[in-house]
mmJSON file of the N, C-alpha and C atoms, coordinates in Angstrom:
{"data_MODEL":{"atom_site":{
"group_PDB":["ATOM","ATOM","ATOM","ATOM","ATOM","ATOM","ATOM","ATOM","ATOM","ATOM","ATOM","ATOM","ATOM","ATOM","ATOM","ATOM","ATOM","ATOM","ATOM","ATOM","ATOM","ATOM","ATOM","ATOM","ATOM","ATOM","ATOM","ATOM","ATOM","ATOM","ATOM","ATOM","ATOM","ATOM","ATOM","ATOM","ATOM","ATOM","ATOM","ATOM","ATOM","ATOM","ATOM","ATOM","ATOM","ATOM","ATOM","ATOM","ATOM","ATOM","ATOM","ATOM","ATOM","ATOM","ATOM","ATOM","ATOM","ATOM","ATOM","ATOM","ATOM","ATOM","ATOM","ATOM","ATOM","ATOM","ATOM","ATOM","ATOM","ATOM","ATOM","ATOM","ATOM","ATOM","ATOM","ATOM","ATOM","ATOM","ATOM","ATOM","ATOM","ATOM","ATOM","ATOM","ATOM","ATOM","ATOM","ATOM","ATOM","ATOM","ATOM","ATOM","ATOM","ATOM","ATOM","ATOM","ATOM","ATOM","ATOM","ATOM","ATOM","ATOM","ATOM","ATOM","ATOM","ATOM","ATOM","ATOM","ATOM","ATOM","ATOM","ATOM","ATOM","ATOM","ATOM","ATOM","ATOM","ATOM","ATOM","ATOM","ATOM","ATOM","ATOM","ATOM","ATOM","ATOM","ATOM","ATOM","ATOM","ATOM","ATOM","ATOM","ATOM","ATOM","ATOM","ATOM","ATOM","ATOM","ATOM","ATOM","ATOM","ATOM","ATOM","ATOM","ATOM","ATOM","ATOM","ATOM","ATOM","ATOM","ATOM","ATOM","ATOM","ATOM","ATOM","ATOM","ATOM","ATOM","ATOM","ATOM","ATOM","ATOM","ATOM","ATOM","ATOM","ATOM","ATOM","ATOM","ATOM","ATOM","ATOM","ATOM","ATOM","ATOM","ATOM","ATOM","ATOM","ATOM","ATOM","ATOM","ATOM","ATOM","ATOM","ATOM","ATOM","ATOM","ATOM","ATOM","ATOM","ATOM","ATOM","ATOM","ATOM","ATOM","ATOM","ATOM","ATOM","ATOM"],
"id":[1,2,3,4,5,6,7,8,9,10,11,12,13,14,15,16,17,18,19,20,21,22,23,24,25,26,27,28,29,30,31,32,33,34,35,36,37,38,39,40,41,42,43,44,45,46,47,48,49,50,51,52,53,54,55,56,57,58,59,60,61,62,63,64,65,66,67,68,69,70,71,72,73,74,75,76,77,78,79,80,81,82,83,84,85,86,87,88,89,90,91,92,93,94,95,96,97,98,99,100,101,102,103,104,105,106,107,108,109,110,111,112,113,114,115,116,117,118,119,120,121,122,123,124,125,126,127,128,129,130,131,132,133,134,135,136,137,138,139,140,141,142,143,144,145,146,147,148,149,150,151,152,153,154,155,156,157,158,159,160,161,162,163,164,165,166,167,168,169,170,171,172,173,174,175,176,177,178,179,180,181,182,183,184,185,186,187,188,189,190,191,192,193,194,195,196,197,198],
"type_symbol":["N","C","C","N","C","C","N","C","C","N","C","C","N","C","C","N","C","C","N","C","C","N","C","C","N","C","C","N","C","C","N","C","C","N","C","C","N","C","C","N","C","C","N","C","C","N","C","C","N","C","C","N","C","C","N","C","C","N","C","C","N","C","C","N","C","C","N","C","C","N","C","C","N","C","C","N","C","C","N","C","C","N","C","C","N","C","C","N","C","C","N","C","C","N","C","C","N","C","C","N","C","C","N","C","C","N","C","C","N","C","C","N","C","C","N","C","C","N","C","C","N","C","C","N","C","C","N","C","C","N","C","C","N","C","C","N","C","C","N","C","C","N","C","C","N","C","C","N","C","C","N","C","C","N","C","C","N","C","C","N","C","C","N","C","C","N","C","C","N","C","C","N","C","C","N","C","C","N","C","C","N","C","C","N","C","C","N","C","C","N","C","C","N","C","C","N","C","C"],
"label_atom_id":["N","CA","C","N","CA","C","N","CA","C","N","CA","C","N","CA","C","N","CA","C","N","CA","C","N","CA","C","N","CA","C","N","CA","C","N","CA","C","N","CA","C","N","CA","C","N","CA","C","N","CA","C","N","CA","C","N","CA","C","N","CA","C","N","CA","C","N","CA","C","N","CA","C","N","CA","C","N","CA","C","N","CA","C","N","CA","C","N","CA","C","N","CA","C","N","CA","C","N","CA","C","N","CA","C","N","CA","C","N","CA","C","N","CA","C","N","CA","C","N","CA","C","N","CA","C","N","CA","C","N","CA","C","N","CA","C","N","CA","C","N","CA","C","N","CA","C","N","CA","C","N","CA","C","N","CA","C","N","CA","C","N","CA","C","N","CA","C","N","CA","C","N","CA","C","N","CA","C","N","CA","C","N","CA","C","N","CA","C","N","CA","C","N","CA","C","N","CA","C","N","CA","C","N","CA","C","N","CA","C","N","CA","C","N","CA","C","N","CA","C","N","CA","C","N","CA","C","N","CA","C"],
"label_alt_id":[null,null,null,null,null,null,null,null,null,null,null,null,null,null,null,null,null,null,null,null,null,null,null,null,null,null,null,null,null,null,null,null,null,null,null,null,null,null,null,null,null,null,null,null,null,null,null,null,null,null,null,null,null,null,null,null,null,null,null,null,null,null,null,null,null,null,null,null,null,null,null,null,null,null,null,null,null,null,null,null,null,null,null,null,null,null,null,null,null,null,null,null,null,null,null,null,null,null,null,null,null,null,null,null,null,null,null,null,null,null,null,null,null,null,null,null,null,null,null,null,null,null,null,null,null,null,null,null,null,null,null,null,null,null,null,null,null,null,null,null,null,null,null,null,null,null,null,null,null,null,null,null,null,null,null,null,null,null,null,null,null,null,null,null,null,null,null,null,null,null,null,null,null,null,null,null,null,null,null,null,null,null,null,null,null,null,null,null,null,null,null,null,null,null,null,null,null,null],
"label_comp_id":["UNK","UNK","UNK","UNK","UNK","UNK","UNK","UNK","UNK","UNK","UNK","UNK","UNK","UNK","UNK","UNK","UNK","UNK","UNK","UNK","UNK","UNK","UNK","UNK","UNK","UNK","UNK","UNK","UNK","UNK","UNK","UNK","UNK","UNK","UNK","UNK","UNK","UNK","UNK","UNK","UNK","UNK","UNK","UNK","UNK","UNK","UNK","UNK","UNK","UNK","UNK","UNK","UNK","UNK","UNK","UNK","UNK","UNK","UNK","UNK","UNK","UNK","UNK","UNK","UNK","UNK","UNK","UNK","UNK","UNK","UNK","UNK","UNK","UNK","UNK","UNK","UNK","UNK","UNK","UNK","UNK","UNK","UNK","UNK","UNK","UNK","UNK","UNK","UNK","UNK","UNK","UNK","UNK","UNK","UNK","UNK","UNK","UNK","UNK","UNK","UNK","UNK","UNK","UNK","UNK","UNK","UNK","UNK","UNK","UNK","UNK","UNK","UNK","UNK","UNK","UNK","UNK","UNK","UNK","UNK","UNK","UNK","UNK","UNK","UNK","UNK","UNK","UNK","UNK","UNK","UNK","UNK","UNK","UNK","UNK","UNK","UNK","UNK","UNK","UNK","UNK","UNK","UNK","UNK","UNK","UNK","UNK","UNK","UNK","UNK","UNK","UNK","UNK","UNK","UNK","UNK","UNK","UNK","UNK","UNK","UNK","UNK","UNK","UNK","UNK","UNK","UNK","UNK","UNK","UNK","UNK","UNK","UNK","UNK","UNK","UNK","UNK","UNK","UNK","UNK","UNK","UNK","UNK","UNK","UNK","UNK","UNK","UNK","UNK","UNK","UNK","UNK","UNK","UNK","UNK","UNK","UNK","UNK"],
"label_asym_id":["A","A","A","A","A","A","A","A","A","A","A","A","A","A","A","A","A","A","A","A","A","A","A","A","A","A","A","A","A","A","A","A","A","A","A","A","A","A","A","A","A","A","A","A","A","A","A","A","A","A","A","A","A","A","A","A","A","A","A","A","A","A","A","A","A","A","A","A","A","A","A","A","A","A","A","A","A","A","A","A","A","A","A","A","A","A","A","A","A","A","A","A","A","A","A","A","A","A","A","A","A","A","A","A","A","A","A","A","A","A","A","A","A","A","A","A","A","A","A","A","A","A","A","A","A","A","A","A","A","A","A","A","A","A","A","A","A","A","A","A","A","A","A","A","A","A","A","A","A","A","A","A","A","A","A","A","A","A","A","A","A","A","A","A","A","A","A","A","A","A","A","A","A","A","A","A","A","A","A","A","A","A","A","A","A","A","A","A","A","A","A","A","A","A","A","A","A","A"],
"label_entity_id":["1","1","1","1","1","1","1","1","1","1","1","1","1","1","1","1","1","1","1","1","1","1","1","1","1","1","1","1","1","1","1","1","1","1","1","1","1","1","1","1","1","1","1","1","1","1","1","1","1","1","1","1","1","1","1","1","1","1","1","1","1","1","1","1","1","1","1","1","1","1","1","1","1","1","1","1","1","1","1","1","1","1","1","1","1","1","1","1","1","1","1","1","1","1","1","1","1","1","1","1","1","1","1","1","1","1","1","1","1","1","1","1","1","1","1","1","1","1","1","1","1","1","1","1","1","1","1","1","1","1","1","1","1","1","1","1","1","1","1","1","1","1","1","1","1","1","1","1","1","1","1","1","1","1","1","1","1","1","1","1","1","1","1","1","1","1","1","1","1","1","1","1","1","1","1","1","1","1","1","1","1","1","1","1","1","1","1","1","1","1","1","1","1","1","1","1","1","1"],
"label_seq_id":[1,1,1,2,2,2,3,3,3,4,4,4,5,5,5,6,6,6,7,7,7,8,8,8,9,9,9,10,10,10,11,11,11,12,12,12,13,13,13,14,14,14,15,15,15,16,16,16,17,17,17,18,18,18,19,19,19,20,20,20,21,21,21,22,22,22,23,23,23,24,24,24,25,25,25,26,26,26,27,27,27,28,28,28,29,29,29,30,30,30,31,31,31,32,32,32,33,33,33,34,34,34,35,35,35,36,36,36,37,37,37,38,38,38,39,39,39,40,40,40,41,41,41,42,42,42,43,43,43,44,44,44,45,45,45,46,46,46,47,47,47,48,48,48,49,49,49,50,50,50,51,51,51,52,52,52,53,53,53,54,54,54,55,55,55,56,56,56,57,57,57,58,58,58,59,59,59,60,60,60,61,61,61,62,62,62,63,63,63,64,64,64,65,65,65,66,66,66],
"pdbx_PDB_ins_code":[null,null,null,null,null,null,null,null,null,null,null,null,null,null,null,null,null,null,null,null,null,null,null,null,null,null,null,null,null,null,null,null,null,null,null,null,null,null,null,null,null,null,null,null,null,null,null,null,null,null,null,null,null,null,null,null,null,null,null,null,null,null,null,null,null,null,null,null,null,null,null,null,null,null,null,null,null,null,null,null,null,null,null,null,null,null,null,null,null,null,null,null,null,null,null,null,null,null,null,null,null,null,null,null,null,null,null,null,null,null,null,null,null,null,null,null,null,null,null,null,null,null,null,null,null,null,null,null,null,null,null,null,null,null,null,null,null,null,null,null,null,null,null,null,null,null,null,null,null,null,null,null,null,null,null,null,null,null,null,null,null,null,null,null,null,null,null,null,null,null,null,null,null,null,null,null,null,null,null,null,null,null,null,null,null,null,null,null,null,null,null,null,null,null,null,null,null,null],
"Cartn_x":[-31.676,-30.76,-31.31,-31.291,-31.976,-31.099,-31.659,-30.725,-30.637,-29.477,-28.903,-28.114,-28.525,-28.135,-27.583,-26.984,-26.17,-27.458,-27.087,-27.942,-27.648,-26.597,-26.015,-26.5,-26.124,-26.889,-28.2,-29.424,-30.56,-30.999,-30.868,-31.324,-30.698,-29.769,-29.194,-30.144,-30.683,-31.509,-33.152,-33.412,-34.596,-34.611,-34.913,-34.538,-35.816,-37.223,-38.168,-37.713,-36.687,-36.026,-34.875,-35.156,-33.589,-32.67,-31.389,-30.736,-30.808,-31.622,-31.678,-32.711,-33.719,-35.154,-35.131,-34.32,-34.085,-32.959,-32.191,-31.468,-32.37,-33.315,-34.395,-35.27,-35.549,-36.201,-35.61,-34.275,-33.166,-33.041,-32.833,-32.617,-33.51,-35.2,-36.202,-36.918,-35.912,-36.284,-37.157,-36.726,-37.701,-39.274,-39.228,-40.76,-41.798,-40.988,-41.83,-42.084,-41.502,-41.73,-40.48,-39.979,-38.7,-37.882,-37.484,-36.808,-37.584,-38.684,-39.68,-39.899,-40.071,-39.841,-38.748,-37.376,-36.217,-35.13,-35.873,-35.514,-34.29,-34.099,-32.563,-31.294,-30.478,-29.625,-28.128,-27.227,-26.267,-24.744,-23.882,-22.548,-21.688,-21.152,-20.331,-20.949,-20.449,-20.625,-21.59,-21.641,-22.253,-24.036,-25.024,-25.758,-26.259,-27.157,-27.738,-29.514,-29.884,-31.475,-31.91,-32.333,-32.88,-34.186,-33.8,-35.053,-36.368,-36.183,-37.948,-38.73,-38.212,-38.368,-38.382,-37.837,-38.11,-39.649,-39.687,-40.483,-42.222,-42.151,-43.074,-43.797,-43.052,-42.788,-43.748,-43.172,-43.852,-44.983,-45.41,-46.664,-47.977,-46.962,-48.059,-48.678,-47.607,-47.765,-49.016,-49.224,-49.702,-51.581,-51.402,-52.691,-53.346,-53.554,-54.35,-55.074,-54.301,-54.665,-55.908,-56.667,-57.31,-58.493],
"Cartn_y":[-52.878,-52.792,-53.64,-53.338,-53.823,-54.948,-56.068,-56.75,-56.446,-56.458,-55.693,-57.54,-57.602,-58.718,-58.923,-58.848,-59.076,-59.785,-60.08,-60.722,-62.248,-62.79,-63.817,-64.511,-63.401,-64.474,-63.918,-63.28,-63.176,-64.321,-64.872,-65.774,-67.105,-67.601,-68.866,-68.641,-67.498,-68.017,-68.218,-67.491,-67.208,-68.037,-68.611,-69.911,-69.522,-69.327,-68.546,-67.802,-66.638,-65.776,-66.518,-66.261,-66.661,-65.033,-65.522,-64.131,-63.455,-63.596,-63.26,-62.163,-62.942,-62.408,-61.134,-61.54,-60.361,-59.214,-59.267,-58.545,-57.543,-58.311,-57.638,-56.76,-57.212,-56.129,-55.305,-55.281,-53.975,-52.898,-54.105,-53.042,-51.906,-52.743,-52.256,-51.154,-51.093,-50.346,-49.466,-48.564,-46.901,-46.973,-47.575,-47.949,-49.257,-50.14,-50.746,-50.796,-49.776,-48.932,-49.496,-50.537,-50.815,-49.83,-48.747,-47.862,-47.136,-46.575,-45.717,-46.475,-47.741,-48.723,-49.045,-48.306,-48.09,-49.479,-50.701,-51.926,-52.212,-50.968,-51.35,-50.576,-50.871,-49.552,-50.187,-49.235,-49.136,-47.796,-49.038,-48.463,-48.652,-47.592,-47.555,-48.275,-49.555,-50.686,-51.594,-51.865,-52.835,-52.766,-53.694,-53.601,-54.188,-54.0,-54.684,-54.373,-55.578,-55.32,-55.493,-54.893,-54.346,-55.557,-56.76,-57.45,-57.804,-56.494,-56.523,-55.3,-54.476,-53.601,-54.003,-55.233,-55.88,-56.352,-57.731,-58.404,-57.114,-56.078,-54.878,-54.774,-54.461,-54.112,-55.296,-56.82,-57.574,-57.427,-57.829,-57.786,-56.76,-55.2,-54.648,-54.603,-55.483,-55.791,-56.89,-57.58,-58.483,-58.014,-56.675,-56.578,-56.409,-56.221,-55.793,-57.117,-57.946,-59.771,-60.326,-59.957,-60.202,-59.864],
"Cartn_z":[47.452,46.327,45.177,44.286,42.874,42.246,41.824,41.21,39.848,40.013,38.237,37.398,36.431,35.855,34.18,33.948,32.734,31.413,30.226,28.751,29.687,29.776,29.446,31.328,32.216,33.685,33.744,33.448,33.175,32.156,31.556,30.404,31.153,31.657,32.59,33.446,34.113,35.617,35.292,34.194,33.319,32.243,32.282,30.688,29.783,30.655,29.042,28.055,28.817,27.624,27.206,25.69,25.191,25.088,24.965,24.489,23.307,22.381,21.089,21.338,21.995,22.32,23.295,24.173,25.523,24.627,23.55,23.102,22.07,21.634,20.913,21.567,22.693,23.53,23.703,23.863,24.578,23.408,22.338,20.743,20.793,21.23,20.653,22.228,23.285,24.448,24.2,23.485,23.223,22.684,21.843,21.235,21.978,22.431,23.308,24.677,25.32,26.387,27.57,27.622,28.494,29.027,27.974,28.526,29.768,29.299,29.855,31.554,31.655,32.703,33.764,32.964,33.737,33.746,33.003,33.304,32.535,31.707,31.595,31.989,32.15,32.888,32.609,31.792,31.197,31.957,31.819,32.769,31.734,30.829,29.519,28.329,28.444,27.329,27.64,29.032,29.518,30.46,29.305,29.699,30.696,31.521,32.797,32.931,33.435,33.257,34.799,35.152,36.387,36.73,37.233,37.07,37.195,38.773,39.3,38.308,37.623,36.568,35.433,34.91,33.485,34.092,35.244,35.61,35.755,36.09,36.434,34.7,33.73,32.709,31.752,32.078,31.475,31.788,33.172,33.656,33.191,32.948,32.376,30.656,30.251,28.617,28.686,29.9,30.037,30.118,30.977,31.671,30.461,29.585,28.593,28.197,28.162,27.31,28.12,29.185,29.961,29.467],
"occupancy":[1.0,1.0,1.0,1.0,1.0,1.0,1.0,1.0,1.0,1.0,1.0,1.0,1.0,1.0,1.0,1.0,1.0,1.0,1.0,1.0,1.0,1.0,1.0,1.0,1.0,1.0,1.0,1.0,1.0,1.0,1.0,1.0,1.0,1.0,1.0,1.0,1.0,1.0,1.0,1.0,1.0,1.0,1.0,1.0,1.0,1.0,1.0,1.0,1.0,1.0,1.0,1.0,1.0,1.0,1.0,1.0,1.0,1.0,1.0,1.0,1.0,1.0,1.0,1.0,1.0,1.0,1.0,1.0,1.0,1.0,1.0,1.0,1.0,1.0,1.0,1.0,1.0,1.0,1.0,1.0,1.0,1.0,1.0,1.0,1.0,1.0,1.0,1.0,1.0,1.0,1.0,1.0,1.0,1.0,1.0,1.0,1.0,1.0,1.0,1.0,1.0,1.0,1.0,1.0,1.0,1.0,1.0,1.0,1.0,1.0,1.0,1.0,1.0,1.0,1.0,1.0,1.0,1.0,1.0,1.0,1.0,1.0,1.0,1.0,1.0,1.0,1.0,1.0,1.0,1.0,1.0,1.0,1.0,1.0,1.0,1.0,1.0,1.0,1.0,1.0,1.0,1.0,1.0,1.0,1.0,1.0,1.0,1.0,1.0,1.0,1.0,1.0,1.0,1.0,1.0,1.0,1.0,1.0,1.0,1.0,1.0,1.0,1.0,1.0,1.0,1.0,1.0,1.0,1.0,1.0,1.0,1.0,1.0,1.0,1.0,1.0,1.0,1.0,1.0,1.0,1.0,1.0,1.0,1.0,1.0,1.0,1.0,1.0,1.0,1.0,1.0,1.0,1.0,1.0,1.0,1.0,1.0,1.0],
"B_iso_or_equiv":[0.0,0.0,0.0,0.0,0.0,0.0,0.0,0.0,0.0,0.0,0.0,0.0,0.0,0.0,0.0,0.0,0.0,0.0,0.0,0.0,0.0,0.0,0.0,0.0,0.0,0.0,0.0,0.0,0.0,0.0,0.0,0.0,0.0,0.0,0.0,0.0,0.0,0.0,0.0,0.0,0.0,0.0,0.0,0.0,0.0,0.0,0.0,0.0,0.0,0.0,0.0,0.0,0.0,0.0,0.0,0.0,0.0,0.0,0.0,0.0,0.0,0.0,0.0,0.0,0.0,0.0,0.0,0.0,0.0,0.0,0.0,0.0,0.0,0.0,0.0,0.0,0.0,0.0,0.0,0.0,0.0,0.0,0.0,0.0,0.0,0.0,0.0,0.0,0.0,0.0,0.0,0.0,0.0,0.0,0.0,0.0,0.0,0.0,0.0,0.0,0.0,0.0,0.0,0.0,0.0,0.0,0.0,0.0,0.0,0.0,0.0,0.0,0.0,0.0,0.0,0.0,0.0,0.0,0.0,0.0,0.0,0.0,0.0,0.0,0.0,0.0,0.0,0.0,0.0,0.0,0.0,0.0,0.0,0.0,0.0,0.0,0.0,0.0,0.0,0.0,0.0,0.0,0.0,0.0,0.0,0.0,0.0,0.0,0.0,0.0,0.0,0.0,0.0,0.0,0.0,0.0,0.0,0.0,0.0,0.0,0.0,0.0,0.0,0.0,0.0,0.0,0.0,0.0,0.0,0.0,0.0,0.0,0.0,0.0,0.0,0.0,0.0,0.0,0.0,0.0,0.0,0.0,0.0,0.0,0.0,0.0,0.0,0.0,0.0,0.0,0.0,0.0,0.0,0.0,0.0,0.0,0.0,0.0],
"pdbx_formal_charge":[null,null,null,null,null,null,null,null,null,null,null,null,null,null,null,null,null,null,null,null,null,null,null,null,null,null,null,null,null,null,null,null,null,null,null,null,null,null,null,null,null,null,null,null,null,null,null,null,null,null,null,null,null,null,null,null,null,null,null,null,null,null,null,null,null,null,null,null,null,null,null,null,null,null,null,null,null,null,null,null,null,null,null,null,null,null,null,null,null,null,null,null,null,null,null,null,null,null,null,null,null,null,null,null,null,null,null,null,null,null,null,null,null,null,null,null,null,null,null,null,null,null,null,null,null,null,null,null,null,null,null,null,null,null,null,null,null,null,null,null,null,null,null,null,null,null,null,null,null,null,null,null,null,null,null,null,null,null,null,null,null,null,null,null,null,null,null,null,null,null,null,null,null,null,null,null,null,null,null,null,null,null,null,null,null,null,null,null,null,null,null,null,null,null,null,null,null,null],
"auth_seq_id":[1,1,1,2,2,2,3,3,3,4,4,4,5,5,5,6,6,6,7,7,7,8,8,8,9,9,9,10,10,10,11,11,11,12,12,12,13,13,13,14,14,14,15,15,15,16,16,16,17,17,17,18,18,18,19,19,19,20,20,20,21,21,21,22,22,22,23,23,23,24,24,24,25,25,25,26,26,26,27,27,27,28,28,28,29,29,29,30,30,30,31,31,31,32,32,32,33,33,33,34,34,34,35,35,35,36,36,36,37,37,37,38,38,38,39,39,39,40,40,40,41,41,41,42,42,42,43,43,43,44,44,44,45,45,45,46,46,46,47,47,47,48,48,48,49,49,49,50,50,50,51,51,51,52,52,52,53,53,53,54,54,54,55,55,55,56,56,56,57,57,57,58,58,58,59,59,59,60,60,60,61,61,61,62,62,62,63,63,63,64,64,64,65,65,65,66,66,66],
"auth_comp_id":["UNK","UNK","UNK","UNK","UNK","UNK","UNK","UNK","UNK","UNK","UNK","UNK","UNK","UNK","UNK","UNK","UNK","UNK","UNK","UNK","UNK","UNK","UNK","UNK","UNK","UNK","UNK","UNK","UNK","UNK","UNK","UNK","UNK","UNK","UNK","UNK","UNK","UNK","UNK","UNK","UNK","UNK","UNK","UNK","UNK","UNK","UNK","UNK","UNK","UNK","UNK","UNK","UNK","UNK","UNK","UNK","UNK","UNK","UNK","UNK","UNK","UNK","UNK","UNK","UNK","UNK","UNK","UNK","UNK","UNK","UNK","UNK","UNK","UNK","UNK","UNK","UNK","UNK","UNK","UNK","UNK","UNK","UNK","UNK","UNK","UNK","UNK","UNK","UNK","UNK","UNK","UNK","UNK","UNK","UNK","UNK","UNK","UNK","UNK","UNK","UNK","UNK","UNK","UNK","UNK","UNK","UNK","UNK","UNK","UNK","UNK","UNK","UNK","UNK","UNK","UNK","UNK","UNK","UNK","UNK","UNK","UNK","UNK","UNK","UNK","UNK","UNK","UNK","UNK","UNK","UNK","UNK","UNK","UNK","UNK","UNK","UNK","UNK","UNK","UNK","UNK","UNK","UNK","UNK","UNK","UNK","UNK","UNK","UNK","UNK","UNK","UNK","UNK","UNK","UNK","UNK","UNK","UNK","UNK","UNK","UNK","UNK","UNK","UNK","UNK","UNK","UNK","UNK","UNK","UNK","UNK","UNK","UNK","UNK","UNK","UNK","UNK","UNK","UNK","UNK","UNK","UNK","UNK","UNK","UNK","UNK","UNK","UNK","UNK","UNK","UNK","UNK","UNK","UNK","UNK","UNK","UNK","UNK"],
"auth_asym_id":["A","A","A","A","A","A","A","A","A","A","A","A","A","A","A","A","A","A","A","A","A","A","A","A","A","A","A","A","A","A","A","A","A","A","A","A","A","A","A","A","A","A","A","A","A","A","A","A","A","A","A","A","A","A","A","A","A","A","A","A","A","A","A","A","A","A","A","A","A","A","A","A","A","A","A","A","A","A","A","A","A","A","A","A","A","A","A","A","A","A","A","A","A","A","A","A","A","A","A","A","A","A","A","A","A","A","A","A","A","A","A","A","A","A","A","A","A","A","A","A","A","A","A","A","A","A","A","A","A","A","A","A","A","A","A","A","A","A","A","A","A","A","A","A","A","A","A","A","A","A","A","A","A","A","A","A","A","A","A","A","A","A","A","A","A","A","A","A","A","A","A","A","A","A","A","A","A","A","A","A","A","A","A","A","A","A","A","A","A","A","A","A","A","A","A","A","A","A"],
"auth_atom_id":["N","CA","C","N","CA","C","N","CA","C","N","CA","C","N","CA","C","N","CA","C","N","CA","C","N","CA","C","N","CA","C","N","CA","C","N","CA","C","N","CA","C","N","CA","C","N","CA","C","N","CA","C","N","CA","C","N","CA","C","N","CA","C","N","CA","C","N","CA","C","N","CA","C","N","CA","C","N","CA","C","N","CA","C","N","CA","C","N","CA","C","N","CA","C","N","CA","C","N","CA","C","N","CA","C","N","CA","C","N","CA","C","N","CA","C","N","CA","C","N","CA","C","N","CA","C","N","CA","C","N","CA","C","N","CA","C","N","CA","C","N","CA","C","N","CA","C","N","CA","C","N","CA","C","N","CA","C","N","CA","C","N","CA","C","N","CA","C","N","CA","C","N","CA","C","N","CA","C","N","CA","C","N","CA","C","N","CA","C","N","CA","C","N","CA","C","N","CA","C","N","CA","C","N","CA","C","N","CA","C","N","CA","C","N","CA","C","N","CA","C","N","CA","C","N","CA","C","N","CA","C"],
"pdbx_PDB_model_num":[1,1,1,1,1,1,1,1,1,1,1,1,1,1,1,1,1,1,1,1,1,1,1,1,1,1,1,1,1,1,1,1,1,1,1,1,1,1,1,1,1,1,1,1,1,1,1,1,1,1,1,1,1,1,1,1,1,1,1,1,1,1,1,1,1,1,1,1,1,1,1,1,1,1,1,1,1,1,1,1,1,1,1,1,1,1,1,1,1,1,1,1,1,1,1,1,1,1,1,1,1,1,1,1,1,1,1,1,1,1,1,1,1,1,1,1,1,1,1,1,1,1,1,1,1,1,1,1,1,1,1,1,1,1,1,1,1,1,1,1,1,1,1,1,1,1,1,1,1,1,1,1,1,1,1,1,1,1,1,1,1,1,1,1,1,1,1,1,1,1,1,1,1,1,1,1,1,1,1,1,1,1,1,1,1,1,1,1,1,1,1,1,1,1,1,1,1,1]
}}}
């Protein structure tokens, strides 16, 4: 089962991200590929970030810097 985690307890357990920053990513899902990643996932109003799918997501933003 996937842990699904809220802006506000993702950023308390994760302190690198702030919420401004992680809200910017969400804004910006479609063009910087997050959506495409699955790492966010939405039930009406409320968003939730899928964390081993955000965490997948960074990593591959990453592989390139090498």
């Amino acid at each position: 089962m996937p842990v699904l985690s809220t802006v506000n307890q993702f950023t308390d357990k994760h302190q690198a991200f702030t919420k401004g920053g992680l809200r910017a990513l969400i804004f910006n899902e479609n063009s910087n590929g997050l959506a495409k990643a699955g790492a966010v996932v939405r039930l009406g109003r409320k968003v939730l970030i899928d964390e081993a799918k955000f965490f997948a997501w960074v990593e591959s933003q990453n592989a390139g810097a090498a």
